[in-house]
C-alpha positions in Angstrom: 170.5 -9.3 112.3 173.1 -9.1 110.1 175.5 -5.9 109.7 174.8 -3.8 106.5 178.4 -4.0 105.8 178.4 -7.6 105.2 177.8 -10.4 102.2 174.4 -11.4 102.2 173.7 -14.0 99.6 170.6 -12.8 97.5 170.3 -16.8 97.0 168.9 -17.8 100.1 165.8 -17.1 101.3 166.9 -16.7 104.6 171.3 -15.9 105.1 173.5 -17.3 107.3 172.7 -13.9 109.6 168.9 -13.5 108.8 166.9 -14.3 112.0 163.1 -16.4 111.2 159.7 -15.3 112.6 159.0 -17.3 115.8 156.7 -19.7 114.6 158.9 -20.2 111.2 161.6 -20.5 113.1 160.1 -23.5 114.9 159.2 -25.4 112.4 162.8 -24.8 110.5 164.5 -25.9 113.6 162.6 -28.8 114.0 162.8 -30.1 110.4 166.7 -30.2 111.1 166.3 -32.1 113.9 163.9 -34.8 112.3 166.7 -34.7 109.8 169.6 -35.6 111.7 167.8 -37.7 114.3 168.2 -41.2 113.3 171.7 -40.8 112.2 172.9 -39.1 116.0 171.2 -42.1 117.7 171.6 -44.8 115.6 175.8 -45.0 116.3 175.3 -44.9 120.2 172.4 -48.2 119.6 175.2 -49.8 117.8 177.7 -49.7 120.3 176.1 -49.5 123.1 175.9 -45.9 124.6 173.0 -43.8 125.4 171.1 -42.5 122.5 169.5 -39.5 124.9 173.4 -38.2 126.1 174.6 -38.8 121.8 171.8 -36.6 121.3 172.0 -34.4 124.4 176.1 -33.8 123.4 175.1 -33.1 119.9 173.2 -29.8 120.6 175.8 -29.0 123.1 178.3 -29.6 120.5 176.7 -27.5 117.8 176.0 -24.5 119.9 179.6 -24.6 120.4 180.6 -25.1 117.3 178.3 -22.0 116.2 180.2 -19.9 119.0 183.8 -20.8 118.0 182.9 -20.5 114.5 181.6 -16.7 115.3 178.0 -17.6 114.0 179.7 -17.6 110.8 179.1 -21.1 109.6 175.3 -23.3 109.5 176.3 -26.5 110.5 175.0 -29.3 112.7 177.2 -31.4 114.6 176.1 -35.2 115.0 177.1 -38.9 116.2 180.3 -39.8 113.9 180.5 -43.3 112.2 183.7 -43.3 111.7 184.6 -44.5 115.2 182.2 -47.0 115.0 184.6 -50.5 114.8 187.2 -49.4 117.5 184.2 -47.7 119.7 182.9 -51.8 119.4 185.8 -53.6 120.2 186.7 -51.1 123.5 183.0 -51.3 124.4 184.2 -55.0 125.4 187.2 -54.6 127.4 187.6 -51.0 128.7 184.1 -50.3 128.6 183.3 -46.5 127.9 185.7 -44.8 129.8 188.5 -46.1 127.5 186.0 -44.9 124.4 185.8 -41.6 126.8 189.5 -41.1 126.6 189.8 -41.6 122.6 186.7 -38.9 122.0 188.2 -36.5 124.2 191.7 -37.5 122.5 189.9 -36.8 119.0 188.9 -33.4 120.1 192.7 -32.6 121.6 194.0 -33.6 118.2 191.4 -31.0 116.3 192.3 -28.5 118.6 196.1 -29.0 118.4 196.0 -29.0 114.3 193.5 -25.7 114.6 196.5 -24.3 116.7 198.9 -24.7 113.9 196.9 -23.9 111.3 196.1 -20.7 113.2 200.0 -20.3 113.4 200.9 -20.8 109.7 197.5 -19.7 108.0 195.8 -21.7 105.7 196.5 -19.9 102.3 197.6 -23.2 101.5 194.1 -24.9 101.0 193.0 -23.1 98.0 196.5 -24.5 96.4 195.4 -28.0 97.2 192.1 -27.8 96.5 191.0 -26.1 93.3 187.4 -26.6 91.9 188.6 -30.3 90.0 189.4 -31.6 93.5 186.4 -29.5 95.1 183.5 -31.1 92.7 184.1 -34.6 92.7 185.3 -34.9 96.4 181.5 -33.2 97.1 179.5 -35.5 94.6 181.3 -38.1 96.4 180.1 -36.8 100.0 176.6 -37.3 98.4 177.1 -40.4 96.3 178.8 -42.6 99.0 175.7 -42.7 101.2 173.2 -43.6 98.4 173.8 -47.4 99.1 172.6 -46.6 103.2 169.9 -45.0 101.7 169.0 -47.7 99.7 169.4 -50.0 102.5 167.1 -48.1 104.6 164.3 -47.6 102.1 164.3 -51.7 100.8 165.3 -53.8 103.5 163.8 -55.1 106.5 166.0 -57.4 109.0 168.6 -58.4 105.7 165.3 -58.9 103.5 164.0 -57.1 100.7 160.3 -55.6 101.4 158.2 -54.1 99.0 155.9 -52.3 101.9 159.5 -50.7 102.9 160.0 -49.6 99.5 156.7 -48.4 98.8 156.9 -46.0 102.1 160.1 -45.1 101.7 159.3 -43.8 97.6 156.3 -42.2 99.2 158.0 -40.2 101.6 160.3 -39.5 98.9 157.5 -38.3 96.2 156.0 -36.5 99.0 159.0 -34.0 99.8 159.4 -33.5 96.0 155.7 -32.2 96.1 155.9 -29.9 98.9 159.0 -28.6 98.0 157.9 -27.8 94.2 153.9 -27.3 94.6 153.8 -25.4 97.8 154.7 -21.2 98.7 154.9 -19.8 101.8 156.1 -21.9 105.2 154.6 -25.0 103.7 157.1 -24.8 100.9 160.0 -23.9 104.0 159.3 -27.1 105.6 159.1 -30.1 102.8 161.3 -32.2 104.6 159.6 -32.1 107.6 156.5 -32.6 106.5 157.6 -35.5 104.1 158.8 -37.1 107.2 155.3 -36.2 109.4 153.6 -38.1 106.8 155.7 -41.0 105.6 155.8 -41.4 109.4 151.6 -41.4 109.3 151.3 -43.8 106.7 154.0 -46.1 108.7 151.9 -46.0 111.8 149.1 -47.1 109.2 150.8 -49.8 107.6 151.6 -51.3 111.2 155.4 -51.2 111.2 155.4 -48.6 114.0 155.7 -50.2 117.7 152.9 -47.5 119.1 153.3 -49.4 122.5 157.2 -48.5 123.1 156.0 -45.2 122.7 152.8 -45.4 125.1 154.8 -47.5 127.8 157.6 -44.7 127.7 157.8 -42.1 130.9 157.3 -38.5 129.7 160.8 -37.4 131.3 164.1 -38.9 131.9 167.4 -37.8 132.8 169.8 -39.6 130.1 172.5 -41.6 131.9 175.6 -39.3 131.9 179.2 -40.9 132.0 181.1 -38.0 133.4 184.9 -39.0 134.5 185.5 -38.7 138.2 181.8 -38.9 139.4 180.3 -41.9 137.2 183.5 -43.6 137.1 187.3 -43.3 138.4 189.8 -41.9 135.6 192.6 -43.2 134.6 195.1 -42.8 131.7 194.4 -45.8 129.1 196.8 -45.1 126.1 195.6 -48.3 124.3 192.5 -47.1 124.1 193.2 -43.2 123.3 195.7 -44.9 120.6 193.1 -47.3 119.2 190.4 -43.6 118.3 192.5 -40.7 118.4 194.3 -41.0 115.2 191.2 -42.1 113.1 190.8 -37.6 114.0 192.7 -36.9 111.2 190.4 -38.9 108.8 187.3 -37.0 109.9 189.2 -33.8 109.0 189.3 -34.8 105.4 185.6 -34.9 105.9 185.3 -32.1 107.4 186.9 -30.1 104.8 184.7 -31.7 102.1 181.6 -30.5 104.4 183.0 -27.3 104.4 183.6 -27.2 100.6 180.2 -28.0 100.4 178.7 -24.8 103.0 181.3 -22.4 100.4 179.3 -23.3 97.3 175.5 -23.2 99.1 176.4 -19.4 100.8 179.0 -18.7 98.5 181.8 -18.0 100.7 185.3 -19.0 101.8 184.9 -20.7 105.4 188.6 -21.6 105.1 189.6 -17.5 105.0 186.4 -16.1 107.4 186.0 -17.7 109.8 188.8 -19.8 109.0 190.0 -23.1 109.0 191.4 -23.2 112.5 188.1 -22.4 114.0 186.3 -24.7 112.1 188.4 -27.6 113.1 187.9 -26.4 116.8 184.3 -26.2 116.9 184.4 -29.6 115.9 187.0 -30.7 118.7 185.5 -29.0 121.3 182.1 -31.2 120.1 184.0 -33.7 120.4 185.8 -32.8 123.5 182.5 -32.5 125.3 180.7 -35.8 123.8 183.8 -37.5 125.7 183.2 -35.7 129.1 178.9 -37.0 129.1 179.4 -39.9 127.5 178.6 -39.7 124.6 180.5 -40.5 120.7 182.8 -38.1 118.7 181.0 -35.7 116.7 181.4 -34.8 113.1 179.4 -32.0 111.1 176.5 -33.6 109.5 175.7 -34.0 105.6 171.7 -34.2 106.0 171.6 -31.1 107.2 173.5 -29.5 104.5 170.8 -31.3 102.5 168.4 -30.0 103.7 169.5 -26.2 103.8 170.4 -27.1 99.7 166.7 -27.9 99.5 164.9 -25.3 101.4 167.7 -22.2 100.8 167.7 -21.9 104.6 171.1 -20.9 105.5 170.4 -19.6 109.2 172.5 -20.2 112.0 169.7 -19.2 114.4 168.0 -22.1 112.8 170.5 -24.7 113.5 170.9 -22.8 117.0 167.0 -24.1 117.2 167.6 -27.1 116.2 170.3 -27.5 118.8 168.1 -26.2 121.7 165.2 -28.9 120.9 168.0 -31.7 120.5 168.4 -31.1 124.5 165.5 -30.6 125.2 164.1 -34.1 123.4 167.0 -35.5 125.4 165.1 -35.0 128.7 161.3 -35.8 127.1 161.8 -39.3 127.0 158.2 -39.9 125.0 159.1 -37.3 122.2 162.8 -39.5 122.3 161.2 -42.4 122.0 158.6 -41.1 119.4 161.2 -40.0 117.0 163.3 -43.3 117.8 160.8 -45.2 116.4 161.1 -43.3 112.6 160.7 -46.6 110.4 163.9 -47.0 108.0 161.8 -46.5 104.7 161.4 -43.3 106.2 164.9 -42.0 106.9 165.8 -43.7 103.2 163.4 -42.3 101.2 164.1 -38.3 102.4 167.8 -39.5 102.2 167.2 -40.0 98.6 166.8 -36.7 98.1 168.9 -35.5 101.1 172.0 -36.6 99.4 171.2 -36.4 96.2 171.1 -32.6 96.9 174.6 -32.4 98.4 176.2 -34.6 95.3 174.8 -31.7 92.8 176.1 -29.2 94.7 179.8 -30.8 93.8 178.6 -30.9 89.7 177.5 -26.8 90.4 181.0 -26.5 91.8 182.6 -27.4 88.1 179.9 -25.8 86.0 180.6 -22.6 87.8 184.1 -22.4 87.6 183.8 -23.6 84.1 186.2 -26.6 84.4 187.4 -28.1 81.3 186.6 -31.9 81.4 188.2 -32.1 77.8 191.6 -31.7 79.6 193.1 -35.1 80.5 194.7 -34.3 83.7 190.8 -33.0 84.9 189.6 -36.4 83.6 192.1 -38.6 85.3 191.6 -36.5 89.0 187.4 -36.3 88.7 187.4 -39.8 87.5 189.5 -40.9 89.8 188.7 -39.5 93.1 185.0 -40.5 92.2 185.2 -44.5 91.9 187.3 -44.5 94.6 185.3 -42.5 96.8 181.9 -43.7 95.3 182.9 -47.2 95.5 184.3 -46.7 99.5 187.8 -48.4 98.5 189.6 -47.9 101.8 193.4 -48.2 102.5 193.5 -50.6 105.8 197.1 -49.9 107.8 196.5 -52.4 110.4 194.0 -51.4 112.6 193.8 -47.6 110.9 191.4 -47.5 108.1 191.2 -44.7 105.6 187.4 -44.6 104.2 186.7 -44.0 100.6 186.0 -40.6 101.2 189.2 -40.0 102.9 191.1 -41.9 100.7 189.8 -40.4 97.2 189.9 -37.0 98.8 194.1 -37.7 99.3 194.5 -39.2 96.2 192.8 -36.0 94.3 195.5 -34.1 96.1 198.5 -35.7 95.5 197.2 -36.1 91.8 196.2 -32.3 91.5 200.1 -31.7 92.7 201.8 -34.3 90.7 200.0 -34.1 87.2 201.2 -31.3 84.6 198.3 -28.8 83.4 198.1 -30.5 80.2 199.4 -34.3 78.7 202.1 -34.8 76.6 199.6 -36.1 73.8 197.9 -32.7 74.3 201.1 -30.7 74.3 202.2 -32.7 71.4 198.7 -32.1 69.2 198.9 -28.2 70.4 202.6 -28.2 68.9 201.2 -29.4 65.6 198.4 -27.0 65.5 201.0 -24.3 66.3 203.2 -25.6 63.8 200.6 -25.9 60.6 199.7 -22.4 61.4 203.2 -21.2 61.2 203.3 -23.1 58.3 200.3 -21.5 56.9 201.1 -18.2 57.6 204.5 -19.0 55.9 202.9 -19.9 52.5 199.9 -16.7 53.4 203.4 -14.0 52.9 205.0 -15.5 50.6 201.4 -16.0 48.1 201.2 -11.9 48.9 204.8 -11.6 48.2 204.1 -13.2 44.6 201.3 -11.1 43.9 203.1 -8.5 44.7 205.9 -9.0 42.0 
């Protein structure tokens, strides 16, 4: 439990440091999982790497990223996307012991940036980031995956299906009722049981393959890629070169994740337990991933969604949901179960997954009362929001800058560069100074003449 000494956010219904019955606690932990699920597996499926070691590495990785982090911070780490395109294209020469070289390169590079920011403190970041960088940058977290959940709740192979659609607003309609009509655990677990059922009715409506999951053995050892026993090792600095630097754009999502935890527990990750520690629980995730085979891991936004829904901040819940993650890795049936989640399903919570997390960037502005009448504020939210929104990404040759990356530099440099206030808006608040000197001027002299 927590010490008496320290913050507890009245907030929540359970704090970062609040430990959940037993039975509570596993249906918590499992709702995080169901959560994160089709996301962690879907990136190895796409390039062609084992979704039960993606999934194994990713409770792995979060129970060390919990450890670094001091049990400070509630956060799940998953399969990144972002290494998606190079992953691909290595996948066909080097195979994955080039890809194992870039992850484990991506979680040298976290480490080696924690190690400076460790050395020069990171007093900096509240300079750089003030609430009108903050809010949009978060809204943008959210808003940027609403077209993937879209895609997920409409389409089947390219088409447009109304059966999808229907599910996927059912599932949807269905976590709104459990998380507004319900007390008690019921009311704890909506996303999970939104899923159980949207699932239910998908099994109904045929579109679940109840075969694959009947045909699958009840235990298998996923198919580790360790180097120097699965394969010989050997230095490939085309291939480190071709991930590695791509680290430094996760960062910028990691920060925005970050932002995100402050404003749910209200707290300053980058001060306690710091920036440096959260940037190496995320490299030694990654750092591991590389070592079993597995992708580079990044903290994960549905699970922030779903600790903005439930006000579950626990750590010992994501600790849970970490522990079943490796366990489902070896229970092949339950992996195969949950790999068969139709799409409708995964886009309808997602509606409301991160929808959550793009209102937690407009509570960021209301609380710090930011003044949207300003023009520089207008310019840097309006900004950082199209460009993030809309995913316009800076391509350098082969090294691409996402939208979110992108819109979260240019809210940066233009929360640096801009004055406070416009010259239009100095100009108008010179006149108003002005006529009320002037006013003043005729007040005295008025008195003066009555006076006489």
């Amino acid at each position: 439990m927590a010490d008496k000494n320290e913050f507890h956010d009245d907030r929540a219904i359970l704090d970062i440091h609040d430990m959940p019955k037993f039975f509570p606690w596993v249906g918590l932990s499992l709702q995080h999982m169901f959560s994160m699920f089709g996301s962690t597996v879907i990136v190895p499926l796409l390039v062609g790497l084992s979704p039960s070691i993606a999934l194994f590495a990713s409770g792995v990785g979060t129970l060390l990223h919990i450890m670094i982090t001091q049990r400070k911070i509630p956060a799940y780490m998953g399969s990144s996307f972002a290494f998606i395109t190079p992953m691909l294209a290595l996948m066909k020469t080097t195979g994955y012991p080039g890809i194992a070289q870039g992850v484990i390169g991506v979680g040298i590079v976290y480490m080696i940036v924690a190690a400076i920011i460790w050395a020069v403190g990171s007093d900096w970041v509240d300079h750089i980031l003030p609430p009108i960088v903050v809010g949009p940058i978060v809204m943008v977290i959210g808003l940027s995956l609403a077209g993937s959940a879209a895609q997920d709740a409409m389409m089947k192979n390219g088409k447009y299906s109304l059966l999808y659609f229907m599910i996927a607003l059912a599932t949807l309609f269905l976590a709104i009722i459990f998380n507004m009509l319900f007390k008690g655990f019921i009311g704890l677990i909506p996303v999970l049981l939104a899923i159980v059922c949207g699932y239910l009715i998908s099994v109904f409506c045929g579109i679940v393959d109840l075969n694959a999951i009947a045909s699958a053995p009840w235990f298998k050892i996923p198919a580790f890629d360790i180097p120097g026993i699965d394969y010989k090792f050997h230095i490939d600095w085309a291939a480190i070169l071709a991930i590695t630097p791509i680290a430094f754009v996760t960062m910028t999502e990691h920060m925005g994740h970050i932002m995100v935890l402050d404003e749910l527990t209200g707290r300053d990750f980058f001060k306690d337990p710091g920036l440096n520690r959260t940037l190496a629980g995320d490299g030694a995730a990654s750092l591991f991933a590389g070592l079993v085979g597995a992708p580079a891991m990044t903290s994960y936004g549905e699970n922030i969604g779903v600790m903005a829904i439930t006000k579950i901040h626990s750590v010992y819940v994501l600790m849970g949901a970490a522990m079943f993650a490796i366990l489902f890795a070896f229970v092949n049936k339950l992996n195969v179960l949950i790999m068969q989640m139709p799409m409708p399903v995964i886009g309808g919570i997602s509606f409301l997954l991160f929808g959550t997390i793009a209102t937690a960037g407009i509570q960021v502005m209301v609380e710090n009362k930011v003044d949207m009448g300003l023009k520089r504020n207008l310019m840097i939210a309006s900004t950082v929001m199209v460009i993030g929104v809309g995913n316009a990404y800076l391509q350098l040759g082969k090294f691409q800058f996402t939208g979110l990356a992108f819109a979260t530099i240019i809210g940066i440099v233009l929360n640096l560069v801009l004055p406070q206030k416009a010259a239009s808006e100095r100009e108008h608040e010179q006149q108003l100074a002005d006529k009320a000197a002037e006013e003043e001027k005729q007040r005295l002299l008025h008195q003066r003449h009555l006076h006489k």
